[in-house]
PAZAPA-4460 file (N, C-alpha, C; in steps of 0.05 Angstrom, whole numbers, plus 32768, in hexadecimal, padded with zeros to 4 digits):
% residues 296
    n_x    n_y    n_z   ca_x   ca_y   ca_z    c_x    c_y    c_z   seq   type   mol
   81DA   87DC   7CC8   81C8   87E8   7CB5   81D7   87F7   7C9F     1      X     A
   81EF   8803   7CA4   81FC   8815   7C92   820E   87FB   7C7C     2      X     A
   8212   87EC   7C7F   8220   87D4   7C73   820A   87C3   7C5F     3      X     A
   81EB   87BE   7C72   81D8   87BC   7C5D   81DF   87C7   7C4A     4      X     A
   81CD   87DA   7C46   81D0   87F9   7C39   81E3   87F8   7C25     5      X     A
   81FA   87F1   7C2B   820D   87F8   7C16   820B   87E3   7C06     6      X     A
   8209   87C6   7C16   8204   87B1   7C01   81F5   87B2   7BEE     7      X     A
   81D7   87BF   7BF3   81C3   87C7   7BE5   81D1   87DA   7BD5     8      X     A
   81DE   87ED   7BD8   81E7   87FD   7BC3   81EE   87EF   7BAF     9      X     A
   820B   87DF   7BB4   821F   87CB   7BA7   820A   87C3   7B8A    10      X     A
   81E7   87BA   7B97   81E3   87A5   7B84   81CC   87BC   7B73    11      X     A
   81CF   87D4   7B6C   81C4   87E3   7B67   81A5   87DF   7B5D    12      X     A
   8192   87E5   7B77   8176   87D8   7B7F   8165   87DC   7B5D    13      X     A
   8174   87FA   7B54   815A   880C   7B44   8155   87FC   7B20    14      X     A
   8175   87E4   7B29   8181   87DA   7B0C   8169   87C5   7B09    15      X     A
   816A   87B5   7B21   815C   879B   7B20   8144   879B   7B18    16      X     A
   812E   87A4   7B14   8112   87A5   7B05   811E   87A1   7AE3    17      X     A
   812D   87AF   7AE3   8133   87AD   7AC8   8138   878E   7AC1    18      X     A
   814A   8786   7ACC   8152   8768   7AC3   8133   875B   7AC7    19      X     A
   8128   875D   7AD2   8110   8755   7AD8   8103   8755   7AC6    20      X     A
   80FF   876A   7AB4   80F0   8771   7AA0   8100   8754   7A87    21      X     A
   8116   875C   7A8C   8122   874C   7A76   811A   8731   7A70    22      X     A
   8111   8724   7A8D   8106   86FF   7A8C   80F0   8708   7A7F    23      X     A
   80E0   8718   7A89   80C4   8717   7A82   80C6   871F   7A5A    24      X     A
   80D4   872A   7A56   80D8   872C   7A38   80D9   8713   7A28    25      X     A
   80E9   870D   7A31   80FF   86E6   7A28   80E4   86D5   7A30    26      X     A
   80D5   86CF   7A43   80B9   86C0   7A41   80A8   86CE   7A33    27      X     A
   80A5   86DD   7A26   8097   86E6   7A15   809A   86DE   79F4    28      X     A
   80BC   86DD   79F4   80C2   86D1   79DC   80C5   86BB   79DD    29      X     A
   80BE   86B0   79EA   80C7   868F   79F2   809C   8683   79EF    30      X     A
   8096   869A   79EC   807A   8693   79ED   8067   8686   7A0C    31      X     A
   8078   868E   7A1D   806F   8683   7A36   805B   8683   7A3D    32      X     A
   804B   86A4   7A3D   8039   86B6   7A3C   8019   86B2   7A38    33      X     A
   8028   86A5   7A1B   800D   8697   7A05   8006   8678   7A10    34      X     A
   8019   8670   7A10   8015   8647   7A14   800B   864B   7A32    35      X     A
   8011   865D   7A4A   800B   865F   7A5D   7FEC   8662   7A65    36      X     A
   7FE3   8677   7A5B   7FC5   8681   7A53   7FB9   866D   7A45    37      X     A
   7FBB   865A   7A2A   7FAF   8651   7A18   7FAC   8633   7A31    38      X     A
   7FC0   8629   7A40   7FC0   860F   7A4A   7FBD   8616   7A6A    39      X     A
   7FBB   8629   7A75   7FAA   862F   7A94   7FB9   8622   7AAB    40      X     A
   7FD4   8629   7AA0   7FE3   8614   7ABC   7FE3   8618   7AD6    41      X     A
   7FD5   8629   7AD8   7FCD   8634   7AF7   7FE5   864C   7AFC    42      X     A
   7FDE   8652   7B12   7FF0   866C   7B1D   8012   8660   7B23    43      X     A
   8011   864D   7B36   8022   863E   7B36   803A   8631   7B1C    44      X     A
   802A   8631   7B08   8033   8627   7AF0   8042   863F   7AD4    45      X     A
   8035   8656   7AEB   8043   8674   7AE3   8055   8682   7AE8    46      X     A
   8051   867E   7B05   805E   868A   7B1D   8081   8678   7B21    47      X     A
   807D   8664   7B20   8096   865B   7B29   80AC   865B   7B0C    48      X     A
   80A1   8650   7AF0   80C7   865C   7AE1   80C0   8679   7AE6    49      X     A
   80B2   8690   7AE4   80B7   86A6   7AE3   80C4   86B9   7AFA    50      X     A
   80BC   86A7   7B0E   80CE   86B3   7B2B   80E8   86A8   7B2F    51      X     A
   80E9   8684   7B23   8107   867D   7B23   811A   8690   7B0F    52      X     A
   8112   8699   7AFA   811E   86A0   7AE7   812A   86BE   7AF0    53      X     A
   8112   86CD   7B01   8111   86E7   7AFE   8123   86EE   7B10    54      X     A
   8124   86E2   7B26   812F   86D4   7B41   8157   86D4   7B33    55      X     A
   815D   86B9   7B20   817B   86B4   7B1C   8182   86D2   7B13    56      X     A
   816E   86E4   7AF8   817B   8705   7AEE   8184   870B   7B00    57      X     A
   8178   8714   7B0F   8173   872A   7B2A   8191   871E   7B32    58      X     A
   8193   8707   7B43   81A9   8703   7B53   81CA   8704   7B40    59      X     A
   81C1   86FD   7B27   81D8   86FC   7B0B   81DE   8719   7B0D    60      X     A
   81C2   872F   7B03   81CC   874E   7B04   81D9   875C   7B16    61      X     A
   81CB   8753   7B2E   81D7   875C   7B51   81F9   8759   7B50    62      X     A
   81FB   8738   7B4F   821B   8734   7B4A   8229   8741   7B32    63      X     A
   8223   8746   7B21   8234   8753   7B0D   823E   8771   7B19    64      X     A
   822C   8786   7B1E   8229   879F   7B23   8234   879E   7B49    65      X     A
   8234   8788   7B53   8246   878B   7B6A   826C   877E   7B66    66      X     A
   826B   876D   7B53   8288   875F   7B47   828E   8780   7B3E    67      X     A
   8281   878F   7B2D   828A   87AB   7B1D   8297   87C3   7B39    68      X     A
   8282   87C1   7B4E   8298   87CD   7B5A   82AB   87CA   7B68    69      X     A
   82B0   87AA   7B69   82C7   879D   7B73   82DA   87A5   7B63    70      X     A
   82E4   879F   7B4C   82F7   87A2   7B35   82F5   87C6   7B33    71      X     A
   82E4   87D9   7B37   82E9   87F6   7B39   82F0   8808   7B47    72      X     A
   82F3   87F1   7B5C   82FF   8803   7B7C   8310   8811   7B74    73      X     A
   831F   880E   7B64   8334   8826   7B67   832E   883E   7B52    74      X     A
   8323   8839   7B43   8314   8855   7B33   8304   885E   7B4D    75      X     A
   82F3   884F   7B59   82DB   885D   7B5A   82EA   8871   7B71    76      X     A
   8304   8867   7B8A   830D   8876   7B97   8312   888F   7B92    77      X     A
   831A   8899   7B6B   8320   88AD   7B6C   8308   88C0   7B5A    78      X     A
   82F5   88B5   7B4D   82D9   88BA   7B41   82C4   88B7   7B52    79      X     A
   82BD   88A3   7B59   82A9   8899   7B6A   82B0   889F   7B91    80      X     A
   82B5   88AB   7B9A   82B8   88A1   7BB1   82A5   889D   7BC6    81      X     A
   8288   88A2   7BBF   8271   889A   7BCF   826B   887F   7BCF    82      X     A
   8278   8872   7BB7   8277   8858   7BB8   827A   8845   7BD2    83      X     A
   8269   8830   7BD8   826F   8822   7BF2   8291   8819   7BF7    84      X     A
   829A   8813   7BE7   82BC   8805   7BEA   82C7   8819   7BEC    85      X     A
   82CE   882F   7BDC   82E2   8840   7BE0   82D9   8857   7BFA    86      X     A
   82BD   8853   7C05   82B7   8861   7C20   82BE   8853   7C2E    87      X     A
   82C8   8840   7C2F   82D3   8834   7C47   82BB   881F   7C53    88      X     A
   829D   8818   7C51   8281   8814   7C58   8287   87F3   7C57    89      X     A
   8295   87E8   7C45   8297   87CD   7C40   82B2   87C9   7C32    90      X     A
   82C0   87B0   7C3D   82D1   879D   7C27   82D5   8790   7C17    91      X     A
   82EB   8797   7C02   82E9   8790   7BE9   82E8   8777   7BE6    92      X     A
   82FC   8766   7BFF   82F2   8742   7BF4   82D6   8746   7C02    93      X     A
   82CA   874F   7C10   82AA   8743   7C19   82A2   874D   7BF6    94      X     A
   82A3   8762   7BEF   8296   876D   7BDA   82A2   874C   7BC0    95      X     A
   82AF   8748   7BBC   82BB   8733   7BA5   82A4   8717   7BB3    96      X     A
   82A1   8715   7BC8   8297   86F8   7BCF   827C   86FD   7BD3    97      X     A
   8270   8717   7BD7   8253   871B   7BD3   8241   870F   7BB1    98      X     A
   825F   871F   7B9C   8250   8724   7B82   8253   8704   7B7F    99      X     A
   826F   86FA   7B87   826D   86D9   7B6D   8256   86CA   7B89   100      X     A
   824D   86CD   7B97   8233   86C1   7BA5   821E   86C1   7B97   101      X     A
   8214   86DD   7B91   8202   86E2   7B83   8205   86D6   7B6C   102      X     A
   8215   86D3   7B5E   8218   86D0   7B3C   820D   86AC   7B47   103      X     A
   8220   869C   7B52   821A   868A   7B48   8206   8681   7B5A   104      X     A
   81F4   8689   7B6A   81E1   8683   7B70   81C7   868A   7B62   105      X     A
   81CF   869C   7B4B   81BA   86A2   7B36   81C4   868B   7B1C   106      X     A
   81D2   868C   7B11   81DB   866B   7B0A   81CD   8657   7B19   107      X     A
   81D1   8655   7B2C   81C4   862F   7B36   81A3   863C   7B30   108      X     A
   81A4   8649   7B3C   8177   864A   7B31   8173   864A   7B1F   109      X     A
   8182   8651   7B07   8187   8651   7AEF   8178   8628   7AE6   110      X     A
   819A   861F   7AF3   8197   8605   7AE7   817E   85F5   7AFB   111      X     A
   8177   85FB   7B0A   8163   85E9   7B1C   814A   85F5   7B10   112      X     A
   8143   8600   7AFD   8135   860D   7AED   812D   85F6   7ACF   113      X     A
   8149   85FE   7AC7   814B   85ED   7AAF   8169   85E9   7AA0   114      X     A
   816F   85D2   7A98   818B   85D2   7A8C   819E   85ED   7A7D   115      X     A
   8184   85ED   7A6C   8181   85FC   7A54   8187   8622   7A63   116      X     A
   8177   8626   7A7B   817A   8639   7A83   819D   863D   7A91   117      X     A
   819E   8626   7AA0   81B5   862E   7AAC   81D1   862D   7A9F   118      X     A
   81C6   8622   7A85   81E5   862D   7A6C   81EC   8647   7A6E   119      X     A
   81C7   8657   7A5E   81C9   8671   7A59   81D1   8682   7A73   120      X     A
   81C5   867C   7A8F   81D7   8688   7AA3   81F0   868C   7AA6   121      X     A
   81FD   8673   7A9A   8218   866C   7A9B   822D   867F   7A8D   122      X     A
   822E   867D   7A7A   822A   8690   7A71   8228   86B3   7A6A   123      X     A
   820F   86B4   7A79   820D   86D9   7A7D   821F   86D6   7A94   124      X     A
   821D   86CA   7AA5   8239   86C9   7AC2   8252   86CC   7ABF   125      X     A
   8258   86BD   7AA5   8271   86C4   7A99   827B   86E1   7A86   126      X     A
   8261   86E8   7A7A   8267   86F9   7A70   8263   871A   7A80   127      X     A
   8257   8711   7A98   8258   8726   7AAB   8277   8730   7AB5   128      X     A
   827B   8714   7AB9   829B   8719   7ACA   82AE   871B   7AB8   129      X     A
   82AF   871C   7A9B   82B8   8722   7A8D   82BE   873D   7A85   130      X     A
   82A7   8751   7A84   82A0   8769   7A88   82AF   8773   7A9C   131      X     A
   82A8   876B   7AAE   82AA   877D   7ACF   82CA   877C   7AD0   132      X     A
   82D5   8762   7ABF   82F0   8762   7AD0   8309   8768   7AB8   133      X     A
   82FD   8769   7AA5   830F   8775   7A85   8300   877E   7A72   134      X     A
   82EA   877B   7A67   82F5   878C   7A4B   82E4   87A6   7A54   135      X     A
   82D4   87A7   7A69   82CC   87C0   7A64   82DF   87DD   7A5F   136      X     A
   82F6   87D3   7A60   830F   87E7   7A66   8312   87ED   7A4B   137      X     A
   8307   87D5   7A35   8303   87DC   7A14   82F0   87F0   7A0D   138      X     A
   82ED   8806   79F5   82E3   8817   79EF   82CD   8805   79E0   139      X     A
   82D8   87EC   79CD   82C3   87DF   79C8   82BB   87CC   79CE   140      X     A
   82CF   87B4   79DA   82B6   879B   79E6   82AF   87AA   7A01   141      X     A
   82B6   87B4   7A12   82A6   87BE   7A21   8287   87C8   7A1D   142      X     A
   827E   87D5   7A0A   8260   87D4   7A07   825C   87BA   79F9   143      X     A
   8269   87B9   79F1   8258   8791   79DF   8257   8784   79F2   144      X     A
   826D   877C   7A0C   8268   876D   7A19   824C   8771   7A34   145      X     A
   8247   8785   7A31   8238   8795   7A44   8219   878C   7A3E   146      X     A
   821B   8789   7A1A   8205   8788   7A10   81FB   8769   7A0A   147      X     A
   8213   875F   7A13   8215   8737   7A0D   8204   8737   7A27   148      X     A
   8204   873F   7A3C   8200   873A   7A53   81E4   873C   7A5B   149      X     A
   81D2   8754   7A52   81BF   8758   7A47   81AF   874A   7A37   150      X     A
   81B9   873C   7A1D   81AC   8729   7A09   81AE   870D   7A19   151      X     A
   81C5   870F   7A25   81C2   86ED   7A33   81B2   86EF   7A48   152      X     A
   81A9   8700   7A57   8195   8706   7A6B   8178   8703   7A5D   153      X     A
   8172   8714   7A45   8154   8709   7A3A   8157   86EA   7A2D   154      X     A
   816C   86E3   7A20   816E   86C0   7A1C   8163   86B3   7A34   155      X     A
   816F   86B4   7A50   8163   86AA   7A67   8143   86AC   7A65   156      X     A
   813B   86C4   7A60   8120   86C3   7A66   8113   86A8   7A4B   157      X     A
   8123   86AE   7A39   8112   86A2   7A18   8113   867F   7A27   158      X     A
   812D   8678   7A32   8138   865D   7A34   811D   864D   7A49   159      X     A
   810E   8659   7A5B   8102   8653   7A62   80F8   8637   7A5F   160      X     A
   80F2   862C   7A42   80E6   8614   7A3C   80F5   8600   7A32   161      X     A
   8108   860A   7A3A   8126   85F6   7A2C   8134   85F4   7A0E   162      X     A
   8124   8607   7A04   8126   860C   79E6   8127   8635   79DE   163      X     A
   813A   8631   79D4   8144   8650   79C8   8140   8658   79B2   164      X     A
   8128   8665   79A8   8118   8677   799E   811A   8694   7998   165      X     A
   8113   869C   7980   8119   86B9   797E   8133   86CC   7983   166      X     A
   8142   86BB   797F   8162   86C8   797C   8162   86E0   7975   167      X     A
   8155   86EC   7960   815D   8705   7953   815B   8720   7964   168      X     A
   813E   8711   797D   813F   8728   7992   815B   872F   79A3   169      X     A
   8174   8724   79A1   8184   8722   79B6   8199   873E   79A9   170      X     A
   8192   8747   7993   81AB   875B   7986   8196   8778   7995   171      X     A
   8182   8776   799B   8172   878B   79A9   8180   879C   79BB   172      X     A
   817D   8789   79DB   8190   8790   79EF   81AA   8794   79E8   173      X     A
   81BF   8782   79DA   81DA   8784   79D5   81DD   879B   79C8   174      X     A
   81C8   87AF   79B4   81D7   87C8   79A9   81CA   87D9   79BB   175      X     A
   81B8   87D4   79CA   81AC   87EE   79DD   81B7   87F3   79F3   176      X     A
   81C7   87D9   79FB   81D6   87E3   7A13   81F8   87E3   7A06   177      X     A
   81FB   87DC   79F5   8210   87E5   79ED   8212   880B   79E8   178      X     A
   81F6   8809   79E0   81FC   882B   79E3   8200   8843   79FA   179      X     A
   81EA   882D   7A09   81EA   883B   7A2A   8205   883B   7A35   180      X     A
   8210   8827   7A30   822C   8827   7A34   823E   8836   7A32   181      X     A
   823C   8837   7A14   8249   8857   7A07   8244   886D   7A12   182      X     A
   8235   8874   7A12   822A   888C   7A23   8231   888D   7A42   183      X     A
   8236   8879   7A51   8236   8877   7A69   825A   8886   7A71   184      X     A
   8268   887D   7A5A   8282   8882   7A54   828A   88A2   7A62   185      X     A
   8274   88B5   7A5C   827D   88D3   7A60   8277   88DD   7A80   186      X     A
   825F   88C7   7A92   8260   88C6   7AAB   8266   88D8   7AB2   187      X     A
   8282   88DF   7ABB   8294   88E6   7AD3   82A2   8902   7AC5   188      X     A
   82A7   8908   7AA9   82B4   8916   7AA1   82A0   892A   7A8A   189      X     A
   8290   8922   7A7D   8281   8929   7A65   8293   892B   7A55   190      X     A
   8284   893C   7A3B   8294   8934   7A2B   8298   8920   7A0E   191      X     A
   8280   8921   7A08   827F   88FE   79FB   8266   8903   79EA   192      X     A
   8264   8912   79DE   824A   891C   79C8   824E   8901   79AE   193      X     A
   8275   88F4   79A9   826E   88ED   7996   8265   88CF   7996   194      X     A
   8263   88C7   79B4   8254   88B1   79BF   823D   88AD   79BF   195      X     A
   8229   88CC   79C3   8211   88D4   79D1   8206   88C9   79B1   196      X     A
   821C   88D9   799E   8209   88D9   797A   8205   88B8   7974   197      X     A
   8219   88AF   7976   821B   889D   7974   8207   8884   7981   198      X     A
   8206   887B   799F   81F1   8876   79B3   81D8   8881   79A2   199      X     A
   81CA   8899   7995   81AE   88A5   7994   81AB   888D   7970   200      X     A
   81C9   8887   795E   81BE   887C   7952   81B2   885D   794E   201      X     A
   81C2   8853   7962   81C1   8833   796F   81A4   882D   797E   202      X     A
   819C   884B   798E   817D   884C   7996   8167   8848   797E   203      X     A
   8171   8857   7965   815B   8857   794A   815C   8839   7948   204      X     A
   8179   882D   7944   8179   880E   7932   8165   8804   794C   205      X     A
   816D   8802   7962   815D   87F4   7971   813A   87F4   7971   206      X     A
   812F   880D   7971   811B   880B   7971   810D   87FE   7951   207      X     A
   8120   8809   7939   8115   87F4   7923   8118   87DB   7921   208      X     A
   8127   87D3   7936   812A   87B3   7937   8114   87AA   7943   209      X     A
   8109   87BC   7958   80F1   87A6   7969   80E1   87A8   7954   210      X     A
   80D9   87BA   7948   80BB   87BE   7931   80C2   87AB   7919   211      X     A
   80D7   879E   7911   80E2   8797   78F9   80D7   8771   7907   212      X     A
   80E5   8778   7915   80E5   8753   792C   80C5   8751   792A   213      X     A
   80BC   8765   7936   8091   8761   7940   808B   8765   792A   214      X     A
   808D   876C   7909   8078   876B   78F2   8063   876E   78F8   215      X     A
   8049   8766   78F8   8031   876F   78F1   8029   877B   7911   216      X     A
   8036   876A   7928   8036   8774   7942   803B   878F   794B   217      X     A
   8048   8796   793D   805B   87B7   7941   8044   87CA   7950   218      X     A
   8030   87CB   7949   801A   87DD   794C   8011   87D8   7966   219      X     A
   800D   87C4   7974   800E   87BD   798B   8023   87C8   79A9   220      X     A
   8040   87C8   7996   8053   87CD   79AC   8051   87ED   79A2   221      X     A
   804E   87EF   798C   8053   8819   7987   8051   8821   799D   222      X     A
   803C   882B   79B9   8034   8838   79CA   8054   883D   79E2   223      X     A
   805E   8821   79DF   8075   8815   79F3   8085   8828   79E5   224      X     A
   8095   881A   79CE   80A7   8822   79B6   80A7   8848   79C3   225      X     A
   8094   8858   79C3   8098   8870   79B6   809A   887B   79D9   226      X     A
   8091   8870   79EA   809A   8876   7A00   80B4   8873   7A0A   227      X     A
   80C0   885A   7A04   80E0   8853   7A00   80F0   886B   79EE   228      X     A
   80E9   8877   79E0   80F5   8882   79C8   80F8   889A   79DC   229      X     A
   80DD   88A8   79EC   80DB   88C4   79F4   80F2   88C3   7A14   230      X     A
   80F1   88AA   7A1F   80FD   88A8   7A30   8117   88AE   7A2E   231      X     A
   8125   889B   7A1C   8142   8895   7A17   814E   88B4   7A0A   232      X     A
   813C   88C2   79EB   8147   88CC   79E2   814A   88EE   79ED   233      X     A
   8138   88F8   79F5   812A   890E   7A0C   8149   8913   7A1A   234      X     A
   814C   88FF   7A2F   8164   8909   7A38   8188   8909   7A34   235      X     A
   8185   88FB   7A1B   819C   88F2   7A0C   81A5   8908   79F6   236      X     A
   8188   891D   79F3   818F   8930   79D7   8196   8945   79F5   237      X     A
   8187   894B   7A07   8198   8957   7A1F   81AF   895B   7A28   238      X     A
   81BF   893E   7A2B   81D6   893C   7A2C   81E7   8941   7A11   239      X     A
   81E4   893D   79FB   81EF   8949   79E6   81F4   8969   79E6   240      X     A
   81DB   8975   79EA   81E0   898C   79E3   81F0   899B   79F8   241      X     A
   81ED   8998   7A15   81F4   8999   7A2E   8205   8984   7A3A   242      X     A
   8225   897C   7A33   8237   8964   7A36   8238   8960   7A52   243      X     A
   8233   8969   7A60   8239   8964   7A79   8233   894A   7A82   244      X     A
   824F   894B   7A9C   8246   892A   7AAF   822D   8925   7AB9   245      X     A
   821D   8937   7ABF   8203   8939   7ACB   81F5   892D   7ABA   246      X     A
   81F5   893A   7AA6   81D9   8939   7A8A   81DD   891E   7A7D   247      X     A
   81F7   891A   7A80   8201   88F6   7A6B   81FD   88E2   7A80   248      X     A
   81F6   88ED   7AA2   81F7   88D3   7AB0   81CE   88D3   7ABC   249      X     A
   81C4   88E9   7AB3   81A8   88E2   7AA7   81A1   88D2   7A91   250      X     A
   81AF   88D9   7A8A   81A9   88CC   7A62   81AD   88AA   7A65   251      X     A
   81C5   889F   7A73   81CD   888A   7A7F   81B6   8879   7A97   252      X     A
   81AE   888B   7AA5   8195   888C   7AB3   817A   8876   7AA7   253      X     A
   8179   8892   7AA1   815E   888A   7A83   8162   8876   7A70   254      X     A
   8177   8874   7A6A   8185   8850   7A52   817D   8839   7A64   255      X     A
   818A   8836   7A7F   8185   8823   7A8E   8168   8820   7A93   256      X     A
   815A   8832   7A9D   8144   8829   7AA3   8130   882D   7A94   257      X     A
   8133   8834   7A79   811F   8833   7A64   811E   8818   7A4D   258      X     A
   8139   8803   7A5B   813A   87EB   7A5D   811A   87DD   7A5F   259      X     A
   8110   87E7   7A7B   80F8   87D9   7A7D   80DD   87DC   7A60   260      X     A
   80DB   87F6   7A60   80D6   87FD   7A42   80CF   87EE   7A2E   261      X     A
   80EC   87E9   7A25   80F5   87D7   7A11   80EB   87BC   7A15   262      X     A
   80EF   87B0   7A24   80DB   879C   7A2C   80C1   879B   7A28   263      X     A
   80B8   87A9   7A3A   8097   87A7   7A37   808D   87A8   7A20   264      X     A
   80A1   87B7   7A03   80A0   87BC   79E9   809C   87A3   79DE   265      X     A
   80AF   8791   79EC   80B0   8772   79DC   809A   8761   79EA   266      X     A
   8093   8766   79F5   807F   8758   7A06   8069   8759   79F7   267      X     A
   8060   8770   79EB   8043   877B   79E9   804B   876D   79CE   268      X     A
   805C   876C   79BA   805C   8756   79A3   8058   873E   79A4   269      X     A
   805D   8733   79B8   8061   8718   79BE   804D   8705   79D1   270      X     A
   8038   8716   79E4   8023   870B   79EA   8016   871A   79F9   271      X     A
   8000   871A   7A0A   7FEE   8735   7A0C   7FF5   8749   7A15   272      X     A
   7FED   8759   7A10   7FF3   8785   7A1C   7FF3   877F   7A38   273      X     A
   7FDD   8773   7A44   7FE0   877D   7A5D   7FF0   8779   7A6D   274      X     A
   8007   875D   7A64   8019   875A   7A6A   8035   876A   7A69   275      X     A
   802F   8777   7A53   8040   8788   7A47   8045   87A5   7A5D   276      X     A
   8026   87A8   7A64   8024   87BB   7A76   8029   87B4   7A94   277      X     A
   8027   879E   7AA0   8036   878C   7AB6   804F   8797   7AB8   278      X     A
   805E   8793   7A9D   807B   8792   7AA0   8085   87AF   7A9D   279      X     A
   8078   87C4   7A91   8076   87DF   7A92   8076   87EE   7AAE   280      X     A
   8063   87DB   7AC1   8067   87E2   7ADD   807B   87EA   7AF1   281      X     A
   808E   87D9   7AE3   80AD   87D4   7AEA   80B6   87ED   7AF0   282      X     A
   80B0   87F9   7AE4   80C1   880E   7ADB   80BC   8831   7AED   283      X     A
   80A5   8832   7AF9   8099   8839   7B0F   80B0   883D   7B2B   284      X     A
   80B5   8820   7B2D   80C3   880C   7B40   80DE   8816   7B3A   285      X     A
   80E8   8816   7B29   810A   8818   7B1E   810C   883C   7B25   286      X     A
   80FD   884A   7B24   80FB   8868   7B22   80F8   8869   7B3A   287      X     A
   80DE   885D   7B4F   80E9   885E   7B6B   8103   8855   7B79   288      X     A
   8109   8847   7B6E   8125   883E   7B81   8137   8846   7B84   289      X     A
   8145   885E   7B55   8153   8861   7B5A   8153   887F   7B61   290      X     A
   8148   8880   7B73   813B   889D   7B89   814D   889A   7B9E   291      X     A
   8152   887A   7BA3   8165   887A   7BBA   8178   8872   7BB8   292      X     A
   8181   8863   7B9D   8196   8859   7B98   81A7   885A   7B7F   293      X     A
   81C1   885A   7B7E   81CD   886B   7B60   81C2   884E   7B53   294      X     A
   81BA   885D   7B2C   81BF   8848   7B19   81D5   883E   7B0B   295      X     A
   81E9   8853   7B10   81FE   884B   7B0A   8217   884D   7B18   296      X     A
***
C-alpha cells in the first residue's frame, strides 16, 4: 500500500484533470462538439475519441511528471526529500520504467485512435523527455519547452479528426505555462519578484489572446476569462509582495490548476456553455486531490 501511494504521488493525481481539460479544449477547436450535436452520433460516437484521447494526456502527463522525478533525484534529495525516490519508498530504475510505460502507452492510444493523433503524441512524448531530461536546467527553453508540451497536448485534443485546425490557439498554453514555469523557479528558495512581474505580464497577453482568437464570441467566455484572471492573479500579486517559498509555490499552485479555467474559457467560444461548464467541473476535482497530493 505504501509503494501504491507513492506511485500515485510520482504521477501527481491533482495535475491530471487538467490535461483533461486540455482534450476537451482541442475538440472544441477541432469543432467536435458542434458536428457531434448537429449529426447525433449517439453516446458511443462521443464517448469513445474523447475517452481515447483523454485516456493517451493523462498517461503522456503521468509519464512526464514521473520521468521528472527520475532525472531530479538528486536535487530533490537535497530540496525535496519527502519525495518518493529520495525517501527511500521506491526505485529509481522502477521509477525510469514506470514513466517511459506510461508515455508510450499514451502514444499507442494515441495512434489506434488516429494517424494524425499519434504524430501529435509523438511528439509531445518527445518533447516531454526533452524537458525532464535537459533543457529545463535552461532559464529559457526550459519554460518554452514546458509550454510546447502543453500546446502539443491541446493539438492532441484539436487532431481528433485527422485534420489540424486553429493553430493560433497553441501560443495560449505555451506562454501561460511558460510563465507558470517562471514562477515555479523561486519554489524552494523565493526570491524571484522579477519572474513573478514578469509571469503577471504573460498572464495579461494571454488572456487578450483568448478574447482576440473568440471575436464576436468573447462575451460568452468573459464569465470563465475573469474567473481565470481572479484565480491566477490574487495569489501571484501575494507572492510578489510577500517573496516567500510558500506564497510563490501557491501562486504555482493556482497557475497549474487554473489551467482548467483556461480551458473551459476556450470551450465556451467554441461550442456550447454547458460544456464549458462540464469542463469547469474539473476543477472542483483538481482542488480535491491536491488536498492529498503535492502539485508540484
Amino acid at each position: 500500500m505504501r509503494k501504491l501511494k507513492a506511485y500515485l504521488q510520482l504521477c501527481r493525481p491533482a495535475n491530471l484533470p487538467t490535461a483533461a481539460a486540455d482534450i476537451i479544449a482541442g475538440l472544441a477547436l477541432s469543432g467536435f462538439w458542434v458536428v457531434t450535436q448537429e449529426n447525433q452520433y449517439g453516446i458511443e460516437g462521443v464517448l469513445m475519441p474523447m475517452f481515447t484521447l483523454v485516456s493517451a494526456s493523462i498517461l503522456l502527463y503521468a509519464g512526464g511528471v514521473v520521468l521528472n522525478d527520475f532525472f531530479d533525484r538528486d536535487i530533490d534529495r537535497v530540496e525535496r526529500p519527502e519525495r518518493p525516490i529520495p525517501k527511500g519508498v521506491v526505485r529509481s530504475g522502477n521509477v525510469l520504467a514506470f514513466g517511459l510505460v506510461l508515455l508510450l502507452t499514451g502514444v499507442l492510444l494515441s495512434f489506434l485512435w488516429h494517424s494524425t493523433s499519434g504524430l501529435v503524441s509523438l511528439a509531445l512524448a518527445f518533447s516531454i523527455v526533452a524537458y525532464d531530461a535537459f533543457s529545463k536546467k535552461s532559464k529559457v527553453l526550459g519554460p518554452l519547452n514546458m509550454g510546447l508540451c502543453r500546446a502539443l497536448n491541446l493539438l492532441l485534443g484539436i487532431s481528433v479528426f485527422g485534420y489540424l485546425i486553429h493553430l493560433e490557439y497553441l501560443i495560449i498554453p505555451l506562454i501561460f505555462i511558460a510563465a507558470v514555469t517562471l514562477v515555479s523557479r523561486g519554489e524552494v528558495h523565493g526570491n524571484n519578484r522579477r519572474s513573478i512581474l514578469l509571469a503577471g505580464i504573460l498572464y495579461v497577453l494571454v488572456i487578450f489572446c483568448v478574447i482576440f482568437f473568440q471575436e464576436s464570441r468573447y462575451m460568452v467566455s468573459l464569465p470563465f476569462i475573469v474567473l481565470f484572471a481572479l484565480m491566477v492573479f490574487l495569489p501571484l500579486l501575494k507572492a510578489y509582495r510577500a517573496n516567500t517559498a510558500d506564497n510563490i509555490k501557491k501562486a504555482v499552485k493556482a497557475g497549474v490548476l487554473s489551467i482548467i479555467i483556461l480551458d473551459a474559457a476556450i470551450v465556451a467560444g467554441h461550442s456550447d456553455p454547458v460544456i464549458a461548464i462540464m469542463t469547469l467541473l474539473l476543477l472542483p476535482l483538481s482542488v480535491l486531490l491536491s488536498k492529498a497530493f503535492a502539485v508540484t
